[in-house]
N, C-alpha and C positions, 0 to 999 in steps of 0.2 A: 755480303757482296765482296768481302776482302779475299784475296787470292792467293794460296798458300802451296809453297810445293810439300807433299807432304814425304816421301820418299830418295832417297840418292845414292841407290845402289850400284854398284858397278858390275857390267856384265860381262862376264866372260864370255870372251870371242873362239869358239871350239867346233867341231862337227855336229854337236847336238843342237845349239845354234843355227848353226850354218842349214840344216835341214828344216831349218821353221825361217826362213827370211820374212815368210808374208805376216811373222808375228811380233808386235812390238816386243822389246827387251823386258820391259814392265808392265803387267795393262789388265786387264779383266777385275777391275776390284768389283765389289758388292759389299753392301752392309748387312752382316750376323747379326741373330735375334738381342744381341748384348750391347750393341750398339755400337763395335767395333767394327774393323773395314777389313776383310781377307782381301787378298790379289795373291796374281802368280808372276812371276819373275824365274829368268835364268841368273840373277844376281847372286852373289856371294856375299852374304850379311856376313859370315859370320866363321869362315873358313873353310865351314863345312860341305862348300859347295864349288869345289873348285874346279869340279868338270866343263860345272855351267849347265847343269840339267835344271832343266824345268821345274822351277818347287813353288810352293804353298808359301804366303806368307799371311800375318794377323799383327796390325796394331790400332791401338786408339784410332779416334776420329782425327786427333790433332797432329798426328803422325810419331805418337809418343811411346816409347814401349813395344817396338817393332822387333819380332820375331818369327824365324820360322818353323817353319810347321813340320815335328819330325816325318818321315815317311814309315809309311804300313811296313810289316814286314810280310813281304811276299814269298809262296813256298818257293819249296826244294823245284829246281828249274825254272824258273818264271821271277820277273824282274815287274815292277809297277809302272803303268804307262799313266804320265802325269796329265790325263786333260778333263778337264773340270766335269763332274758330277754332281751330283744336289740329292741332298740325304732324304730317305721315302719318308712312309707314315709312323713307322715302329724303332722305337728306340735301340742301337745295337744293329741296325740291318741296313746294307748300302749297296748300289748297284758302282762298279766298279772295272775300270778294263785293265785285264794286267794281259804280260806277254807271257809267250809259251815258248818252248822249244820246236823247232823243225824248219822247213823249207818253204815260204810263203808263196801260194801260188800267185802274189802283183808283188816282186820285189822291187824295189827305189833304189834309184843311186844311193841311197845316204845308209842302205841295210837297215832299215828297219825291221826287229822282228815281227813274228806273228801276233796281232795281238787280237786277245776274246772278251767277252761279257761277263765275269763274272756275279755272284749274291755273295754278300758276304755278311753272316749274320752269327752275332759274337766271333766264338772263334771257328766254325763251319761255314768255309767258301764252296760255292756249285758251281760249275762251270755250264753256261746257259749256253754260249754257240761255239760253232766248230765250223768256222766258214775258213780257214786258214790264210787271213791276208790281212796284209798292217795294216788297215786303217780301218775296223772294226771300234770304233771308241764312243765316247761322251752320252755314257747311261744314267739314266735316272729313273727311278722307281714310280710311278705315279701313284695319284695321294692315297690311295687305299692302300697303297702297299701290296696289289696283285699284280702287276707287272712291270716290268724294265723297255722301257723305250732308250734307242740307239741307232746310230748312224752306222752304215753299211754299204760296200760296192758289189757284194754279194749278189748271187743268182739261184737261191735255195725254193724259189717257185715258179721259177723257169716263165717271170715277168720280169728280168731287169739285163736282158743280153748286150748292153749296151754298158754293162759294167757303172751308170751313174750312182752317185749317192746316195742313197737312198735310208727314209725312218723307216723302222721298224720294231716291233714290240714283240713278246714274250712273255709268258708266266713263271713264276721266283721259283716251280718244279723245272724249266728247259721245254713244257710242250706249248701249244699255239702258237703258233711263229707267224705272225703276220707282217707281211711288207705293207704301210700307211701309202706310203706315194707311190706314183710309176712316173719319175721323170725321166726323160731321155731324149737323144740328140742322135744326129743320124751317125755322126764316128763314133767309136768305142772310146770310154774314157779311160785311158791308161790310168793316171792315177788316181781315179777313185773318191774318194771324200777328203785328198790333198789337192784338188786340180780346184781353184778356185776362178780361173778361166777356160773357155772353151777349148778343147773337145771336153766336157766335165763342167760340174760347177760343185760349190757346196755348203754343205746346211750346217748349222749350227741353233740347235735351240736353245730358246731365250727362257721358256719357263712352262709349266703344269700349271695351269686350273684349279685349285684347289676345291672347289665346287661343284665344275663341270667335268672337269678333266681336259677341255679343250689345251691344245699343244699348239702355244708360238714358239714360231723360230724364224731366223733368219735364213736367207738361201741368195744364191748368184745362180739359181736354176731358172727358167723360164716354163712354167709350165701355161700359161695361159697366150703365149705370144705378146708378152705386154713388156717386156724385159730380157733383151737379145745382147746387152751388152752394161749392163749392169747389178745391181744387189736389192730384194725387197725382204718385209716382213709378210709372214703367211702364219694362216693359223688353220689349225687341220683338228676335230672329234676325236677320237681316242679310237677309235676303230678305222681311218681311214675318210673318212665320208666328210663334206661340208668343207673343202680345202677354197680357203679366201688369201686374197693378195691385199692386203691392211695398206701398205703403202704405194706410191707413186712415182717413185725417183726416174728422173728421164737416164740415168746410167750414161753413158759417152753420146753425144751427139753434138750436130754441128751447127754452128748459128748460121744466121743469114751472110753474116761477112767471111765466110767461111773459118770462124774461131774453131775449135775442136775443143768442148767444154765435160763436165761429168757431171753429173748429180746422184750422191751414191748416199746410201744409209748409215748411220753410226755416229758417234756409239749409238748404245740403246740398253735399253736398260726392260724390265716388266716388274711390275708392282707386286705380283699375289707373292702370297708365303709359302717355301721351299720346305723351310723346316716344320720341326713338330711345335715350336711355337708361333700359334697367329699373330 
């Protein structure tokens, strides 16, 4: 019941920053199968981070032995896009978004490059998609280890012309490509799986099935008309099909004395196991 800070980094205040406002300084921890805590941070433990980009960090429970986490080395052209991933079934092999070179067909004020899907298994990366636009990210392998589910504003089946957020899966060869949702709003969403209010919303999942394969995540989309101006949990089959709204938050609305109040979701956290330890 005692209350401990466990962290007290300081963050650099920079453009890589400045382009994630809607993301705390410190925040997405979880517990590793070793009983340690990762989280991510624009902080500078440690010198080594003094642009203030987005890293990995690992310490104790008790906040003890705090380190961060070096980064992959990414090839020749292509730089690592830092947003959270969850390792598949097989030891050595990780679904991963790095950037590319070229000219993004949704650029952002903040010049985000392109970024794609990659497998990365030992030292053999594939490059799974080729949708050319920055917000292509946050893969994760599902537990068998035959496909990488990801977040996309993509229109590669000519069901999402409204540019939303949109899941989407793939096989670790780059073929089946299936879009899971069809959410969409009547304006085009300029940015993509960054617009986290309307015209756009966006997803973020929480965790794979280990069993079922069933996919929660989070979203500020509305696809059932139940959520026009706030955030729920949803939980969608591996293929698309059986998509459920888990939670009920009333999102912004207004009381009888005309208060203007919110009821939104978070944190949140999902139980099943990530790794290849249960």
């Amino acid at each position: 019941g005692d209350r401990k800070q466990l962290t007290h980094l300081p963050v650099v205040a920079n453009r890589a920053l400045g382009a994630n406002l809607l993301y705390p300084g410190t925040g997405y921890p979880c517990f590793v199968p070793d009983g340690r805590i990762t989280f991510q941070s624009f902080g500078d433990l440690d010198g080594s981070n003094k642009e203030g980009n987005l890293r990995n960090f690992v310490m104790n429970h008790d906040g003890s032995e705090l380190q961060s986490v070096p980064l992959p080395v990414a090839g020749p052209g292509s730089r690592l896009v830092t947003t959270f991933g969850i390792a598949g079934a097989s030891v050595g092999r990780n679904a991963v978004a790095l950037s590319v070179n070229g000219m993004p067909k949704n650029p952002n004020a903040f010049g985000a490059p392109i970024s794609e899907i990659f497998l990365v298994n030992g030292e053999s990366v594939l490059q799974l998609t080729k949708f050319d636009r920055v917000d292509t990210s946050i893969a994760a392998l599902t537990p068998d280890g035959r496909r990488v589910i990801f977040v996309a504003s993509a229109d590669p089946k000519g069901k999402n012309s409204s540019g939303t957020c949109q899941l989407f899966s793939i096989d670790t060869v780059a073929a089946g490509l299936r879009q899971l949702t069809r959410f969409s709003q009547p304006e085009y969403s300029v940015d993509g799986c960054n617009a986290f209010f309307p015209p756009g919303c966006a997803i973020t999942p929480a965790g794979v099935d280990p069993v079922t394969g069933t996919l929660v995540f989070y979203s500020s989309c509305d696809p059932f008309g139940t959520n026009p101006d706030g955030d729920q949990l949803f939980a969608i089959h591996p293929d698309g099909t059986h998509l459920r709204q888990l939670t009920h938050a009333r999102g912004e609305f207004t009381e009888a004395d005309g208060t203007v109040s919110a009821e939104n979701i978070g944190p949140f956290a999902y139980s099943a196991t990530f790794s290849n330890h249960p």
